[in-house]
C-alpha positions as CSV (number, residue, x, y, z in Angstrom):
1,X,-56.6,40.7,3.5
2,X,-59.2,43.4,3.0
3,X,-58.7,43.9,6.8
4,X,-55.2,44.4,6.8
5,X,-55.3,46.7,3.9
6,X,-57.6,49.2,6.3
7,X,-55.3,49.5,8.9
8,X,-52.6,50.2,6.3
9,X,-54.9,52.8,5.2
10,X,-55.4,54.3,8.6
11,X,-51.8,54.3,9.6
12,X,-50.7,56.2,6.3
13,X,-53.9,58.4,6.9
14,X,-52.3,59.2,10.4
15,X,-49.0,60.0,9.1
16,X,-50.5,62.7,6.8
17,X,-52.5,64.4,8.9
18,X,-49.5,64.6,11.8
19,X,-46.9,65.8,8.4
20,X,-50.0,68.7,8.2
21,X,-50.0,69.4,11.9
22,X,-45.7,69.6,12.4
23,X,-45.6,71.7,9.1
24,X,-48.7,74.2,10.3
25,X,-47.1,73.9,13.9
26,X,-50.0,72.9,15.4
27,X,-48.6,71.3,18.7
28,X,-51.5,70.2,19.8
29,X,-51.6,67.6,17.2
30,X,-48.3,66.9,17.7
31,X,-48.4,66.2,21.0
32,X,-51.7,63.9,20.1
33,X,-49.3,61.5,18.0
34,X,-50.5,58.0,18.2
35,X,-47.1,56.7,17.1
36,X,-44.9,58.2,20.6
37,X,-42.3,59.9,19.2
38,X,-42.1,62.2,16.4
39,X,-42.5,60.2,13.1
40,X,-39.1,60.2,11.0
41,X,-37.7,58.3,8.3
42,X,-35.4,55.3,7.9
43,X,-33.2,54.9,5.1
44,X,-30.8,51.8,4.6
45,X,-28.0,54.2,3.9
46,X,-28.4,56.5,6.8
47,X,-26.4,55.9,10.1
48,X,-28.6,56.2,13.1
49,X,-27.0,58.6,16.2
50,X,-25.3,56.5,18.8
51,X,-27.7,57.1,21.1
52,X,-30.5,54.7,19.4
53,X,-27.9,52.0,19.3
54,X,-28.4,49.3,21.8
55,X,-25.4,49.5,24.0
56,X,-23.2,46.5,24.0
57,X,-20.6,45.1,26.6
58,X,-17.5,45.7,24.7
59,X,-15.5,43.5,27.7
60,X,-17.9,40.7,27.5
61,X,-18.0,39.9,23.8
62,X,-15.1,38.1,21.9
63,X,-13.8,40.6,19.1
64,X,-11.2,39.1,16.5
65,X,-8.1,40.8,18.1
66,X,-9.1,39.0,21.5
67,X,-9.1,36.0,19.5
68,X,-6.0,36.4,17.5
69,X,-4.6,37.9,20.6
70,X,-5.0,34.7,22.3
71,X,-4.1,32.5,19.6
72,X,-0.4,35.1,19.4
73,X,0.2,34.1,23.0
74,X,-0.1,29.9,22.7
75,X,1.7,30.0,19.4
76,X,4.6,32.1,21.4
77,X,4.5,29.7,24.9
78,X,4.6,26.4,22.3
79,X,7.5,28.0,20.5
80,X,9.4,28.6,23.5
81,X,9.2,25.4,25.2
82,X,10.2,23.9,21.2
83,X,13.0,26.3,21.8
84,X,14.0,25.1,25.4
85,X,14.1,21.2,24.4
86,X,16.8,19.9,22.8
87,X,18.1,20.0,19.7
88,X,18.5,16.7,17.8
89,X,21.6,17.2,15.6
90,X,21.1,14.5,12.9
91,X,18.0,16.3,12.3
92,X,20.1,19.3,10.9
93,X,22.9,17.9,10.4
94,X,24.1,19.0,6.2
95,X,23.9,16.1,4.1
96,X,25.5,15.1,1.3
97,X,24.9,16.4,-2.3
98,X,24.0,12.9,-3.5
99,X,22.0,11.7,-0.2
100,X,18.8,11.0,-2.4
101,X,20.7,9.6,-5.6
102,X,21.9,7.0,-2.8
103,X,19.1,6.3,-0.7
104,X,17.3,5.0,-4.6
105,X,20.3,3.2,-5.2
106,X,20.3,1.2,-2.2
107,X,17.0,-0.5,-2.4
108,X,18.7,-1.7,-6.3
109,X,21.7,-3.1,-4.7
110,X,20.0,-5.0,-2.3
111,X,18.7,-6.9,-5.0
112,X,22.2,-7.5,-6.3
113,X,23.8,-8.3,-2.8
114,X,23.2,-11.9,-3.2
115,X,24.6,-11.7,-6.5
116,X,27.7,-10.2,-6.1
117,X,28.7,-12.4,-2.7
118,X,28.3,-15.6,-5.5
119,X,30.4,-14.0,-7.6
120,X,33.1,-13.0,-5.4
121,X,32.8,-16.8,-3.9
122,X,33.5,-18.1,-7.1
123,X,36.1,-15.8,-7.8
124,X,38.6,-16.6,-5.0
125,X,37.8,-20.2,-5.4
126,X,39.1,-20.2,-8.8
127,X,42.2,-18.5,-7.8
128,X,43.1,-20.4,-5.0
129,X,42.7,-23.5,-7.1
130,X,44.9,-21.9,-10.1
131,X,47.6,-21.1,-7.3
132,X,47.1,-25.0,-5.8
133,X,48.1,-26.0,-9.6
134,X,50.6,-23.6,-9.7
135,X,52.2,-25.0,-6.0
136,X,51.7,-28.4,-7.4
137,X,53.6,-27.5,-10.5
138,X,56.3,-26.2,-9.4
139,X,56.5,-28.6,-6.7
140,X,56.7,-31.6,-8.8
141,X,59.4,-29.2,-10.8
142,X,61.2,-28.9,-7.7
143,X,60.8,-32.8,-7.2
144,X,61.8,-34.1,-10.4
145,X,64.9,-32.1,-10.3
């Protein structure tokens, strides 16, 4: 640690004795520098000149618009072959107000069916017998006359 905190020492010792040489203008010094190119600071709010910047491929790397540009185009070919296929008309076909009130209704009734085919049954049975006694009434009217 104590080793570390030497060469700190020397660096900073450096730095202010080549601050001293560039103010006094000795180029000599300056020229000297252990540190290559003329020391300068770095803030984290400073924007560096675009010549420091690495240079980047801008062709080669995969920016949002390329992306969104891509996407654009599938979304457009997939909505034009939708488009070219045909188009199922009982799909938009309008329905009636009451379409859901019936479509709950029916799974009741179907209960009920079974029901109401007894009752029916036994409805017309009862009514052809009442018109058998009714044909047998008058017929034995008609025969006793």
């Amino acid at each position: 640690m104590e080793a570390a905190a030497a060469v700190r020492k020397a660096r900073i010792e450096a730095l202010r004795a080549l601050k001293r040489a560039e103010e006094a203008g000795d180029e000599a010094a300056v020229s000297a520098n252990v540190f290559g190119q003329r020391v300068k600071q770095h803030f984290r709010s400073s924007v560096p000149p675009a010549a420091l910047l690495p240079q980047r491929d801008e062709a080669a790397s995969s920016t949002v618009e390329n992306d969104v540009r891509d996407m654009q185009e599938s979304v457009i070919a997939e909505d034009t072959r939708k488009q070219a296929e045909e188009l199922d008309l009982a799909n938009i076909a309008p329905r009636r107000p009451n379409w859901d009130l019936r479509r709950d209704l029916d799974a009741r009734l179907a209960l009920l069916e079974p029901r109401t085919k007894e009752a029916m049954h036994t409805l017309i049975v009862r009514r052809l017998g009442a018109s058998r006694d009714r044909h047998g009434d008058v017929a034995n009217v008609l025969a006793n006359e």
